[in-house]
C-alpha positions in Angstrom: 107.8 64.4 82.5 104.5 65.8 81.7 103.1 65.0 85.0 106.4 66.8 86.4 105.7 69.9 84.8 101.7 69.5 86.0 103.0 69.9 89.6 105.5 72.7 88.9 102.8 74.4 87.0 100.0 73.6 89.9 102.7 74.9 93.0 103.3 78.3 91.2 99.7 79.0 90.6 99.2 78.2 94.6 102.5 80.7 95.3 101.2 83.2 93.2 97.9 82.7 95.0 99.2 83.4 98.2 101.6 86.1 97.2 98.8 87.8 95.8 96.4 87.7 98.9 99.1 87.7 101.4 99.1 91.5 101.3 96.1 94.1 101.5 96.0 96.9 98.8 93.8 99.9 99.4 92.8 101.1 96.5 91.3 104.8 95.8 88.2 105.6 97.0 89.0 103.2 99.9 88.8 104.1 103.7 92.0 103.1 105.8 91.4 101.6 109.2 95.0 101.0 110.3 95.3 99.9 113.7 97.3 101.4 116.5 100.8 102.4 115.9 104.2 103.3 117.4 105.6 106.9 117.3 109.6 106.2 116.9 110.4 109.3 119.2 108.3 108.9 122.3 107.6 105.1 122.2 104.2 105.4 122.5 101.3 104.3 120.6 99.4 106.5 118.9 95.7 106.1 116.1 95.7 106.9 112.7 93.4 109.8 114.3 95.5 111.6 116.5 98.3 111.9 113.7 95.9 113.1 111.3 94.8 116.7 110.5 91.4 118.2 110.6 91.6 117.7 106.3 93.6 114.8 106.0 96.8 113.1 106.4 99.6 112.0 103.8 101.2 108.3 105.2 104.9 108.1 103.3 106.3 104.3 103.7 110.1 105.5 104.1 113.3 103.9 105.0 116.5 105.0 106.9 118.9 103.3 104.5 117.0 103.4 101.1 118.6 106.5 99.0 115.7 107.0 96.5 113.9 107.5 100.0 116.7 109.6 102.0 116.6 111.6 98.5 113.3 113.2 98.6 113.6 113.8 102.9 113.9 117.3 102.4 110.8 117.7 99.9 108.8 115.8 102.3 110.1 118.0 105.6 109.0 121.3 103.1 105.9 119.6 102.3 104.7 118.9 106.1 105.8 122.2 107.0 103.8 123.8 103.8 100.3 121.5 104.6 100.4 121.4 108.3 99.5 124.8 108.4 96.5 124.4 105.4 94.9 121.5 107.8 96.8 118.1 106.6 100.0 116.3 108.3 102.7 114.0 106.7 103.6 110.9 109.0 106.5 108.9 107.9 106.1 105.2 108.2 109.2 102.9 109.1 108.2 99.0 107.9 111.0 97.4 106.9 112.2 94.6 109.6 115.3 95.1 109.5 115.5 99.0 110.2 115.2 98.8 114.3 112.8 101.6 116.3 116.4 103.2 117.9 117.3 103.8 114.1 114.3 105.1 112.8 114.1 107.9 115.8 118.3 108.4 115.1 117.5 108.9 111.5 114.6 111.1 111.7 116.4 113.1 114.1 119.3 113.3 111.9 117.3 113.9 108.9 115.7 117.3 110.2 112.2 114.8 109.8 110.5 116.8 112.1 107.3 115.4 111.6 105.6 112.4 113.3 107.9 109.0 111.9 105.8 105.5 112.9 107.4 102.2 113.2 105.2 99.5 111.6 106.6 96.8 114.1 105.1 94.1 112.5 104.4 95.9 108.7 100.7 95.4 109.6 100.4 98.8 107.9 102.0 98.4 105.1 100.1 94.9 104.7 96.9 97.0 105.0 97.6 99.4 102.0 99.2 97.2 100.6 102.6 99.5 100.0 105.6 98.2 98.5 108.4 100.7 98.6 110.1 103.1 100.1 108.9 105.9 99.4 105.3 105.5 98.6 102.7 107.6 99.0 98.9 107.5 100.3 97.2 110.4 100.7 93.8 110.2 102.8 91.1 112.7 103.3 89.5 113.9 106.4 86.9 110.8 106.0 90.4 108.8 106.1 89.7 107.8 102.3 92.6 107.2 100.0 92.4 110.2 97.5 95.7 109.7 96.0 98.7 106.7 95.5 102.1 106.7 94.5 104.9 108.4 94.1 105.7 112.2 96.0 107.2 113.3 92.5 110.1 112.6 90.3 110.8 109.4 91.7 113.3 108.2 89.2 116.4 111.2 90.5 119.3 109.5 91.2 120.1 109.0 94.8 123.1 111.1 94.2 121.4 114.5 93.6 118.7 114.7 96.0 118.4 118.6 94.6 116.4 116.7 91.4 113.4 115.9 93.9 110.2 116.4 93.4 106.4 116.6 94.7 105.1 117.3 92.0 103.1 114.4 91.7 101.8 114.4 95.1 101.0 118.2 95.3 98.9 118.3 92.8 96.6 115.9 95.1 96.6 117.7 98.0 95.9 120.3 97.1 92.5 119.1 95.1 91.7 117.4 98.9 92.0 121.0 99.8 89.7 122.7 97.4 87.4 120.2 97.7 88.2 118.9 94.2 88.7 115.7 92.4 92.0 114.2 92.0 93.0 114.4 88.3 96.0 111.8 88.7 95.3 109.5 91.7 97.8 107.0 91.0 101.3 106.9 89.7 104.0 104.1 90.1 106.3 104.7 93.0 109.8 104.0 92.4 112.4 103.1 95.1 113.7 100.6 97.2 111.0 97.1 98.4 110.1 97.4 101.8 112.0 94.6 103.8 108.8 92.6 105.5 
């Protein structure tokens, strides 16, 4: 029996093991190097470069049938409209497997997302940062270093009344990127749905 519960005990310490490094995790401070990706409208593969703006870039992991992410689609449309203009973009990332290219254009589309949406084919980009839900928040400065993680804002609205969404954890952020400022918060908990790897 107590050589039983040796093995048991000895297997989860190895599947924690690998759980654990299976996944990268970026943490502040960090510079992202993510690898060539696929822009759900034209098909095409585009660098972490070309999406970014001349002072940064906000990557949001989001999800076409999640509703804490549908929820906050609006606050993140207003918010790439609102920072485009001051120098940083928003790219939506797609990584869950199960969530096909055709839908994440459809749903973008749908969605008035009128900014650049990603599909992480093979969720090496999420792997990278090491993101877990949908949505999720990394905010990157012009050196392509993580200046912020987490949730866009009040994370916990019920899917139900979207009007309850927030970025008012996010904004904060960007705009101390912009002012060339530290970040007083960089990381909260993001709350929503797991990305489907």
């Amino acid at each position: 029996m107590n050589r039983a519960r040796l093995v048991v005990s000895l297997l989860t310490l190895v599947c924690l093991s690998f759980s654990q490094s299976a996944f990268g995790k970026v943490s502040v401070g960090d510079k992202v190097a993510a690898g060539p990706m696929i822009d759900s409208r034209t098909g095409q593969t585009v660098s972490l470069q070309q999406l970014a703006g001349p002072k940064g870039v906000v990557l949001v992991f989001i999800s076409t049938q999640c509703p804490f992410s549908n929820s906050f689609d609006k606050v993140m449309a207003d918010l790439a409209h609102e920072y485009k203009a001051k120098g940083v973009t928003l790219v939506g990332i797609n990584s869950n497997q199960n969530e096909p290219i055709e839908a994440v254009k459809r749903h973008a589309d749908e969605r008035g997302l009128d900014f650049a949406v990603i599909k992480d084919q093979d969720g090496s980009i999420a792997d990278e940062l090491g993101a877990t839900r949908t949505p999720e928040a990394f905010l990157l400065d012009k050196d392509m270093k993580v200046r912020y993680h987490g949730a866009l804002g009040n994370s916990k609205v019920p899917s139900t009344d979207p009007a309850l969404a927030n970025a008012n954890d996010l904004r904060p952020a960007l705009d101390a990127v912009l002012s060339g400022g530290a970040v007083q918060v960089a990381e909260t908990k993001a709350f929503g749905c797991t990305i489907k790897r």
